[in-house]
N, C-alpha and C positions, 0 to 999 in steps of 0.2 A: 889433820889426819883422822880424828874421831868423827869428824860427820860423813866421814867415806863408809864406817863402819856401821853395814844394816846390824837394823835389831833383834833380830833372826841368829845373827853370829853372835852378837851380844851375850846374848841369852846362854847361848852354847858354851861360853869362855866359862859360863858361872856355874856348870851345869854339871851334879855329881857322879863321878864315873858308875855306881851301881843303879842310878837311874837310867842312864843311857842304858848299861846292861838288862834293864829289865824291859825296856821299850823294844830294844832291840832284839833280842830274843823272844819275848811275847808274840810280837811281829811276826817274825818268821814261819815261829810253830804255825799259826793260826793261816800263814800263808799258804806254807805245804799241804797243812790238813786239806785247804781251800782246792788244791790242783788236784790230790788223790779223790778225793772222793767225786769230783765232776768231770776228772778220767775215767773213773771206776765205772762209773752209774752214766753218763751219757755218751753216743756215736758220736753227737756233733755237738758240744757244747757252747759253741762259738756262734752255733744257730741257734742256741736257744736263747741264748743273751742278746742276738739281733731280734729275734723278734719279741723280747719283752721291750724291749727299745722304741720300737715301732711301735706297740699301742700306747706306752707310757708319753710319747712324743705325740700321738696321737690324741690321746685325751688332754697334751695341754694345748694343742691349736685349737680345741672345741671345749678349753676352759670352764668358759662361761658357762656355756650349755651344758655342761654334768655340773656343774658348780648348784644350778639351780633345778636340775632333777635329782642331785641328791639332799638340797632340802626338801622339795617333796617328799622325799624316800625315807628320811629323817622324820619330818614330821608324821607322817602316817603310821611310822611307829612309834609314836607318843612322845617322843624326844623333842629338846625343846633345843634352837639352833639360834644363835646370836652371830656375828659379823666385828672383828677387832679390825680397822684398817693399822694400828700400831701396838705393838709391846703396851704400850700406857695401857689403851682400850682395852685390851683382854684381860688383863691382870685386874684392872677395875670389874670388868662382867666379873670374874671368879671372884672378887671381894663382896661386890655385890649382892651373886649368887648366896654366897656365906650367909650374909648379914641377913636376907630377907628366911635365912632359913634359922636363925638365931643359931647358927653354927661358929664356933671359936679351934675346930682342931679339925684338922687335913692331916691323912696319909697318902700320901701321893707315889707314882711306882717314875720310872726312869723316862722323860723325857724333855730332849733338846729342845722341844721349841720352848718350853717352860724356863730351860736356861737359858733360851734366845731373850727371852721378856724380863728375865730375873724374876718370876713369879714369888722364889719364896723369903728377899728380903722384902719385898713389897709387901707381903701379909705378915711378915714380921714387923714389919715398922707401924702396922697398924692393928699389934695386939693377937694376932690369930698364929697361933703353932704349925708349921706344913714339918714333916718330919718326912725324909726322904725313905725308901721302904725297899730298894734294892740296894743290896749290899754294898756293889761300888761307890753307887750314890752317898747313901750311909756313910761311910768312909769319909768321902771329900766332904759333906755337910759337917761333923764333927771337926774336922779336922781346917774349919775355915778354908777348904782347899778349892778350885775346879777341876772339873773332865779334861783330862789330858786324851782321851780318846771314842767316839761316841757311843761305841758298843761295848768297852772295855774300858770305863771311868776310871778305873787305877789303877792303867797300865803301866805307869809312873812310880810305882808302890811296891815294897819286897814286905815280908811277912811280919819282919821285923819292925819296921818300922808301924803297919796295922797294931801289932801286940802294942805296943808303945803307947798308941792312944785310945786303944781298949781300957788301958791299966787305968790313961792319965783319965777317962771318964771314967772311972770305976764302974764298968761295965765287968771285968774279973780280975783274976790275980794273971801277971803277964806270961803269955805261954808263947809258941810257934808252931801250935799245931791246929792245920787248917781246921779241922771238926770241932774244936774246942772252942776257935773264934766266931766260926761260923754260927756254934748253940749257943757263945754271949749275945749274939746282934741277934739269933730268934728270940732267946727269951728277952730281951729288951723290947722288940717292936710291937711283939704278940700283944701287950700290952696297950701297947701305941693305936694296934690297929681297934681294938673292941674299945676305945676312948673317944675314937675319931669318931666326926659327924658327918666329913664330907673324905671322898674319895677322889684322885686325879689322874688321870691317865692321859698319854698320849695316841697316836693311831698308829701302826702302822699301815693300814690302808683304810678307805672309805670307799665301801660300792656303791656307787652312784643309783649303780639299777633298785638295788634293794635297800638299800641305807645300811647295810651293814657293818658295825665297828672291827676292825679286827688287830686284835694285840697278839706278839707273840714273847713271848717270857721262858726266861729258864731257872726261875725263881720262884712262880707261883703269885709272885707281891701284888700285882697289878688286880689277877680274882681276888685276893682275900680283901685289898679293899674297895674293891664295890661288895664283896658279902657283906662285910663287916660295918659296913653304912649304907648310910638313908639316901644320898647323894652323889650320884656319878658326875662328873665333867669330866670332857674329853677334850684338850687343847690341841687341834689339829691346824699345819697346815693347805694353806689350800691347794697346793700339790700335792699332797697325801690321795688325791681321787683318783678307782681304775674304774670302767666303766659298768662290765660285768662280774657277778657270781662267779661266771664261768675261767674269767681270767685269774682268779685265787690260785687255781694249782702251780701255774708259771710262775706266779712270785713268789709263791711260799717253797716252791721247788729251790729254787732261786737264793732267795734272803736268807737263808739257815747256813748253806752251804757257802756260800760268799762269806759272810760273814764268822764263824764258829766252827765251818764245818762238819757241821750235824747235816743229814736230811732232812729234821724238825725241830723244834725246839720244845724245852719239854712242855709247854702248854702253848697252846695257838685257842685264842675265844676267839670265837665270832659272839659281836653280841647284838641284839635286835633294839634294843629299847631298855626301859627300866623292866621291873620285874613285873609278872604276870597273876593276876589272883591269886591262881591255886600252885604258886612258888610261895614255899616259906620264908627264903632269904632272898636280896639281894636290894640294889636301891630302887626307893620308891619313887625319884624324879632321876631323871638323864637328861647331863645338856651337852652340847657340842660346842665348841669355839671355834671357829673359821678363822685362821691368822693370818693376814697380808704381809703386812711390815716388811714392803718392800719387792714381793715376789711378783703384782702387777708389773713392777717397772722393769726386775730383770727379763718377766713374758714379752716386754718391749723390744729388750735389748738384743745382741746379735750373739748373747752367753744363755741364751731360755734353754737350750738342751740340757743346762745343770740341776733345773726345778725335774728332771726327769729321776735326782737320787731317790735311791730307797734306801739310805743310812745303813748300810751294812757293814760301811768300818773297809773293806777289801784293799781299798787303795790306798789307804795308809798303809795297810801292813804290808803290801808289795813296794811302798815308797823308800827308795834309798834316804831318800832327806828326811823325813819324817821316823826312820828309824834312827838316825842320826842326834836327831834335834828336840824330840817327844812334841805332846800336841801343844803343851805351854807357849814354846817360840811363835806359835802363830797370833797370839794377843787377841784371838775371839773363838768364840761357842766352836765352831767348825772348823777343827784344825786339818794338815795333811791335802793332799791335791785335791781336793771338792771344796775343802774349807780356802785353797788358795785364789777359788774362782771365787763362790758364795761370799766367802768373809765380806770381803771389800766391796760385794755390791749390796749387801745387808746392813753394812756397818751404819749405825745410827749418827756417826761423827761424820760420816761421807767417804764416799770412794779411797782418798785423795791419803786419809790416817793410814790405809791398810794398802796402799799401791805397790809395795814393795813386794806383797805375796805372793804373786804371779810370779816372781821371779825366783821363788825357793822351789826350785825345779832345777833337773837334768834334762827335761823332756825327752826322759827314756820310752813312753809309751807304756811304762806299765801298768802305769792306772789303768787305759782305757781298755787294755788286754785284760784286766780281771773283773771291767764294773759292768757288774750285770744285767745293765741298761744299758751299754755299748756307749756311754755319753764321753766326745771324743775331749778329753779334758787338755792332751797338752795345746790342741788348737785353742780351744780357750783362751788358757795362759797365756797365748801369743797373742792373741785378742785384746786382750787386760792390755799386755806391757806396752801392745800400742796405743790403747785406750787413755793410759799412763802416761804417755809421752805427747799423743795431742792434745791432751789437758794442763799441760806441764806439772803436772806433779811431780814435785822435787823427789820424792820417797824412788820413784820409779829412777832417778837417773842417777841414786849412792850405790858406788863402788862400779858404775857401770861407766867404760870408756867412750867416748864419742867415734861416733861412726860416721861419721860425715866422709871424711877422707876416706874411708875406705868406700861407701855408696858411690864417691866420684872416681875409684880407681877402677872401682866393677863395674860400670857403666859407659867409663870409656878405654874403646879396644886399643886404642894408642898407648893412651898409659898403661894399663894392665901389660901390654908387652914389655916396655919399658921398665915396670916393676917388676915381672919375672928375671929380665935379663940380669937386672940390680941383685934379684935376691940370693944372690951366689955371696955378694959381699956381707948380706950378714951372718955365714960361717967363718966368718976373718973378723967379726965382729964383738968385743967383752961381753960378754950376756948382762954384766952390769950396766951398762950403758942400754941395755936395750926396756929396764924397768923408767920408760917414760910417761909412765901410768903406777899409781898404788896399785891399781889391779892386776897391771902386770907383775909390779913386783912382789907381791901374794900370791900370785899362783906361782909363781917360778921358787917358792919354799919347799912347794913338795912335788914341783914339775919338772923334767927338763925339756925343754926344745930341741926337737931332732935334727940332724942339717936339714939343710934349703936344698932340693933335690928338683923344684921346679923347672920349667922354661923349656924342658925337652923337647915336649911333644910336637912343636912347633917345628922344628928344624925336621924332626922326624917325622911326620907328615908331608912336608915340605919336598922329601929325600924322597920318599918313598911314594909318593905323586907322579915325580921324574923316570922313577924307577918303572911305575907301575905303565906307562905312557912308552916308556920308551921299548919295553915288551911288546906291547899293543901295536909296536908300529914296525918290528918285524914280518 
């Protein structure tokens, strides 16, 4: 009976009723906020997430070709651009980078792909300090924790519990109030930041046309460290590219509201390169990381509309499951219906660990209804779990009843009549007897089956044929 039981439910059995409430609720607010303000402020918003879709879809069947005019674009602004095909390789350039700079301390601002590669037990295990620098992050670094969500690292978290490992760091004396926690982790990092040698950011977009970096923040962490050091790196995916300048207003219109609800966020940089002569501040070298690890192969596959995300978080917090379950259940970097396509084609163990995710869905649709790139995720899903089953990956078929007999009763009209006729006896039938499956017998704890009311329409087409004919021939 326990290998029937996915690890998804697992998870949940152990899972503290004010976590739930706080995944849960977080979720929502950020949902609602998501619907009023792109009722408020757009006619047709439905049209504008199609056609961010279309160019984002567009620039990855022409991949390559912005891949390599915005190393030009890159380069021309002085920025120097390096190629990771894996996690290993990139985390080594950034080590790299470090070492030829005689650099030992990194403050770095919020980014997944960085969690994708485990950037910063990798420079911790070889002597170099990465101290995380926005708040949530913060949080789950201290506290040996991960991102349970990717715009909201700790959504997982009540306030209580934060005070708790504020105190146990002797960061302050233990309080619950937000302003108070918030000036212990400023006046802690402040420090952090004018110590550090090297700066790290993520993208969220890269303009191919012009090479332009663009981060948007509601923290400020991301500027203060590139002010505050000699050092920028930028660890970008290579889906992170739009083609134009001009396309900037559509996403940034887009990503704030999707995700937080804002129309901006409170700092959006563009940045061009390292700093300019006559700038006092900022870094004196910029490099860029281009990260594969895996995203050629999903471009291959018949799931590439996923490389179209812009990480705004939206369709976790419209997801029933995922408000249910928080991002932990999902067992990688990308929790929630994006992370249930992405995770398992990303997974560095293989598809095959993480095949069961595809299946932590209702395939309600509501992902695809809020993601601002229209990327039709529950087809995906269906994709995967057949992907899942002609590879026989076992993950894929726990807790899942065989359908064989029912493909052959759908397919043939003879028996399908004969099983309707039948299905009147199982209203005369013990519902106990009808748990011929664990899965049945798990749903029917908080289900009930309605009668069998099948088989009519037959007779009554049948009736009314006669009927309709025999009018006709008056």
């Amino acid at each position: 009976m326990a290998k029937l039981v996915q690890d998804i439910d697992r998870f949940v059995a152990g899972m503290k009723p004010e976590t739930r409430a706080s995944v849960h609720g977080s979720s929502k607010i950020k949902a609602e906020k998501r619907m009023d303000i792109l009722a408020a402020e757009f006619d047709d918003a439905d049209a504008v997430r199609k056609m961010a879709g279309q160019v984002k879809q567009h620039t990855l069947e022409h991949l390559a070709d912005y891949l390599e005019q915005a190393e030009a674009s890159l380069k021309r602004n002085g920025v120097h651009v390096h190629w990771a095909a894996d996690g290993e390789e990139a985390n080594r350039i950034v080590h790299d980078i470090m070492v030829q700079r005689g650099a030992r301390k990194m403050v770095k601002s919020k980014s997944m792909v960085s969690e994708e590669t485990e950037l910063v037990p990798y420079l911790e295990e070889r002597g170099m300090e990465a101290v995380e620098t926005d708040l949530g992050e913060f949080i789950v670094q201290i506290d040996g924790d991960h991102p349970s969500h990717i715009v909201t690292p700790i959504v997982h978290k009540n306030r209580k519990e934060i005070a708790a490992s504020f105190e146990r760091e002797g960061l302050g004396p233990y309080t619950e109030s937000p302003e108070e926690l918030t000036a212990m982790a400023r006046q802690h990092l402040r420090a952090k930041y004018l110590e550090a040698d090297v700066g790290l950011t993520g993208a969220n977009f890269v303009v191919a046309e012009s090479g332009r970096i663009v981060l948007v923040t509601n923290e400020g962490n991301a500027r203060f460290s590139m002010a505050a050091t000699k050092t920028h790196i930028a660890m970008v995916g290579i889906e992170k590219l739009i083609p134009r300048d001009s396309d900037l207003p559509l996403f940034l219109s887009l990503l704030a509201r999707s995700a937080t609800g804002q129309r901006l966020t409170v700092y959006t940089q563009f940045i061009g390169g390292p700093k300019a002569e006559s700038q006092q501040e900022g870094p004196e070298e910029t490099h860029v990381v281009f990260l594969d690890n895996g995203r050629s192969k999903v471009l291959e596959s018949n799931c590439r509309e996923i490389l179209r995300c812009i990480r705004c978080g939206a369709c976790m917090n419209i997801c029933p499951v995922y408000r249910q379950v928080s991002g932990h259940a999902y067992r990688h970097v990308y929790p929630g219906p994006v992370g249930a396509v992405l995770s398992p084609l990303l997974n560095r163990g293989g598809f095959s660990e993480l095949a069961d995710l595809p299946k932590a869905s209702s395939l309600c649709g509501a992902c695809q209804e809020v993601c601002p790139v229209d990327i039709p995720i529950p087809d995906l899903l269906v994709r995967l779990r057949n992907k899942g089953k002609e590879e026989h990956s076992p993950r894929t078929s726990i807790d899942t009843p065989g359908f064989g007999a029912w493909a052959m009763a759908a397919s043939s009209p003879l028996v399908w009549k004969a099983g309707l006729t039948a299905g009147h006896a199982m209203n005369l039938t013990p519902k106990s007897l009808l748990n011929i499956h664990p899965s049945a017998k798990a749903w029917q704890k908080n289900h009930d089956l309605p009668p069998f009311e099948g088989g009519e329409f037959r007779s009554w087409l049948k009736h009314d044929a006669k009927s309709q004919g025999k009018e006709n021939s008056k």
